[in-house]
N, C-alpha and C positions, 0 to 999 in steps of 0.2 A: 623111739627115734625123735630126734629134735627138727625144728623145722629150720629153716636156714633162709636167710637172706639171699635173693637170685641178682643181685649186685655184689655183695661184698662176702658173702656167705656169713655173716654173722648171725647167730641166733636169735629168734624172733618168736613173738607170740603167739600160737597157731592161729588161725586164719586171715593171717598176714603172709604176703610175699615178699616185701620190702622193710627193712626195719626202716627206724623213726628217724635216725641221721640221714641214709640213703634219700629217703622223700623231703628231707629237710632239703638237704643239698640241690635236689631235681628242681624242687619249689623255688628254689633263690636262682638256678639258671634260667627258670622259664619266664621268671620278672624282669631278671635281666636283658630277655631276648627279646622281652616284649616293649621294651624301654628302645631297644637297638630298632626294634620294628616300626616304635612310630615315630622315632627320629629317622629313618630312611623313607619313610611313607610321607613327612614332610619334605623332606630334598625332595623326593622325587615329583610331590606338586610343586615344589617350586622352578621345577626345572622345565617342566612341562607348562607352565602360565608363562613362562619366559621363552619357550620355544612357539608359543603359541601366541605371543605380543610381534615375535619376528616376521615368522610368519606374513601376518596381515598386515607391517611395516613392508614385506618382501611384494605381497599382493599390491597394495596401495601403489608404489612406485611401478612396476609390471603395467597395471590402469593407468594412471599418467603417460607413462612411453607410449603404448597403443593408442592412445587418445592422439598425443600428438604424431607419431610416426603416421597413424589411417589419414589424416590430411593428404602425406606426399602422394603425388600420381605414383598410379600404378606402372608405367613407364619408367617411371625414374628411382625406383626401389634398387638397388643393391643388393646382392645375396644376404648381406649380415642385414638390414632391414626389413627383409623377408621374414626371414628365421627368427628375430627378433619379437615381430609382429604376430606368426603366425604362433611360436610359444609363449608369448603373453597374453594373447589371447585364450591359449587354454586355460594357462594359469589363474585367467581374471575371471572364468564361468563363461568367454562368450560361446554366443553356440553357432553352430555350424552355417548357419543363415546367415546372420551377424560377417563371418568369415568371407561366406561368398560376395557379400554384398559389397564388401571392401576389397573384394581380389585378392585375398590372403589365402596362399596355400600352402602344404610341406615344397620347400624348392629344395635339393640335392645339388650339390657343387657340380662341374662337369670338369668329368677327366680329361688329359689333355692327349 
């Protein structure tokens, strides 16, 4: 009995499963896909150092606004300078002290 290729069933040299084209073939897709891998493994740090430059462009401005919005009195806050304040404030690391000490809290719209 002959042995046969478990790809193509071609015949093959006994203790071999694969003949010599079969693994040729296997061998040039997995270069290929290695080629495809680290061209995708570079977009994807690329994409990720550019969401991660926004990011801290998105925070930086966030700190600015809270800087300047925690001046107004707390009296004279508006709902959107509220909510404004009090999620920039997360956004920017401050912590929960920080919050109180400037009268910043979650405010809810009121129904009418």
């Amino acid at each position: 009995m002959e042995d046969r290729c478990v790809c193509c069933g071609g015949i093959i040299p006994e203790g071999r499963q694969v003949c010599y084209d079969c693994e040729y073939i296997v061998n040039e897709k997995v270069k290929e896909f290695s080629k495809v891998w680290d061209f995708l493994k570079k977009a994807c740090d690329a994409i990720v150092k550019t969401i991660q430059e926004f990011w801290n462009s998105i925070k930086k401005l966030f700190k600015d606004w809270v800087e300047v919005l925690a001046r107004i009195p707390k009296n004279k806050r508006d709902y959107q300078t509220q909510r404004l304040l009090y999620y920039g404030s997360i956004i920017t690391g401050k912590s929960n002290n920080w919050r109180r000490m400037h009268g910043i809290q979650m405010v809810r719209r009121r129904r009418l």
